[in-house]
N, C-alpha and C positions, 0 to 999 in steps of 0.2 A: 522432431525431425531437425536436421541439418538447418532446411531454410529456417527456422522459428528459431534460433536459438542466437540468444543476446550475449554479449559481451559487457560485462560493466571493469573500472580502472578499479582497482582495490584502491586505490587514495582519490578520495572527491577531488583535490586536486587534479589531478590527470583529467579528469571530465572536461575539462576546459578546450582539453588537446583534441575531444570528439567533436564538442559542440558548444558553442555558444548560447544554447537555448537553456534558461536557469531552469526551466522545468525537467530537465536531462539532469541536469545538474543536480536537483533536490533528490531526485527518483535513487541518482547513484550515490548520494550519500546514503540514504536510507537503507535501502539494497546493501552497501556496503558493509552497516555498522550492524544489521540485521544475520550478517553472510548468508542471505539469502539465496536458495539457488533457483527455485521453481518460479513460475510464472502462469495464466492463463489466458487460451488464445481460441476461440472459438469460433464463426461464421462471423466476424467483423470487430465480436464481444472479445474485449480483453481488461483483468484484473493483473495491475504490477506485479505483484508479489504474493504470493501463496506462501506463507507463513506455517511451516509443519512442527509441531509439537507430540511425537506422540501419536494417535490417531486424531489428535485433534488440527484439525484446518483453518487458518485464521487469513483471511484475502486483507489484503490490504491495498489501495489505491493511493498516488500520487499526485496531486491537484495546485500546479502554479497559479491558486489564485485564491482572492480576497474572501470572494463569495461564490457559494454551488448554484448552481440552477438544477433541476430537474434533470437537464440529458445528463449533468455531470454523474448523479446517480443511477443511472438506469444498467449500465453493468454492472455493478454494485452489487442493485435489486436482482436483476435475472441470476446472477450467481448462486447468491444465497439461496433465492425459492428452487431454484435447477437442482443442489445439494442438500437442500435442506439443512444451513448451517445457521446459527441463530447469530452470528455478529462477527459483524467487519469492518475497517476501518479506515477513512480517508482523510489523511493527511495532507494538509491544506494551509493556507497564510492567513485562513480567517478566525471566526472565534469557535470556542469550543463549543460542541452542542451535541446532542443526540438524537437520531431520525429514528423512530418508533414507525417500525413499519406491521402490520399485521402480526408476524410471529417471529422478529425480526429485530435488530438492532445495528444500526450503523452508525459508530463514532466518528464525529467529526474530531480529530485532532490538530489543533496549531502545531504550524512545525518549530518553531520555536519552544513550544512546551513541550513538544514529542521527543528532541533533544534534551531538555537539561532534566528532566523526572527522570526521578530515580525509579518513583513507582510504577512506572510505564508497563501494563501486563502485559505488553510483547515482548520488552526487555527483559520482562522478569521470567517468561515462562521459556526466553532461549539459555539464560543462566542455572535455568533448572535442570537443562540437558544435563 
């Protein structure tokens, strides 16, 4: 719908001219260099970026910070088990790790490594297109 629907500047730069907030700022690089167009918004629940390959579904999240706590995953979680999708990814300032969730897998990725890998499977599976 009309109201749900986001605007990002095709140059991270430009993000500066929306907002000031560096977490706007990371979301729309990523978004940008990803040319991501989907999103998910749900009963409060929202995943950044919906990543489509294909019939394959790949959520990825935006996280301006060092370390996750628990709520930071919880839309995450609901996603995946809602879809039944086995893995997704949140991109974040801390270190890399992997949340093994029941049937489930959630990457944590540094944004700093999530830029300069060349082997990034998000990267590699939009180059596939």
């Amino acid at each position: 719908s009309k109201k749900l629907q986001r605007a990002y500047p095709y140059w991270g730069t430009l993000a500066y001219c929306y907002s000031a907030k560096e977490d706007k700022i990371l979301e729309n690089i990523i978004v940008s260099l990803l040319d991501a167009k989907y999103y998910w918004r749900k009963s409060g629940k929202e995943i950044d970026i919906i990543n489509l390959n294909g019939k394959k579904i790949y959520p990825i999240e935006v996280k301006n910070k060092e370390e996750l706590s628990e709520n930071d995953l919880k839309n995450m979680k609901y996603f995946l088990d809602k879809y039944k999708i086995k893995e997704g990814a949140i991109i974040y300032k801390g270190e890399e790790a992997v949340k093994a969730l029941n049937e489930n897998t959630i990457k944590l990725i540094p944004f700093w490594k999530w830029l300069l890998t060349d082997n990034n499977p998000i990267i590699l599976e939009r180059q596939e297109k």
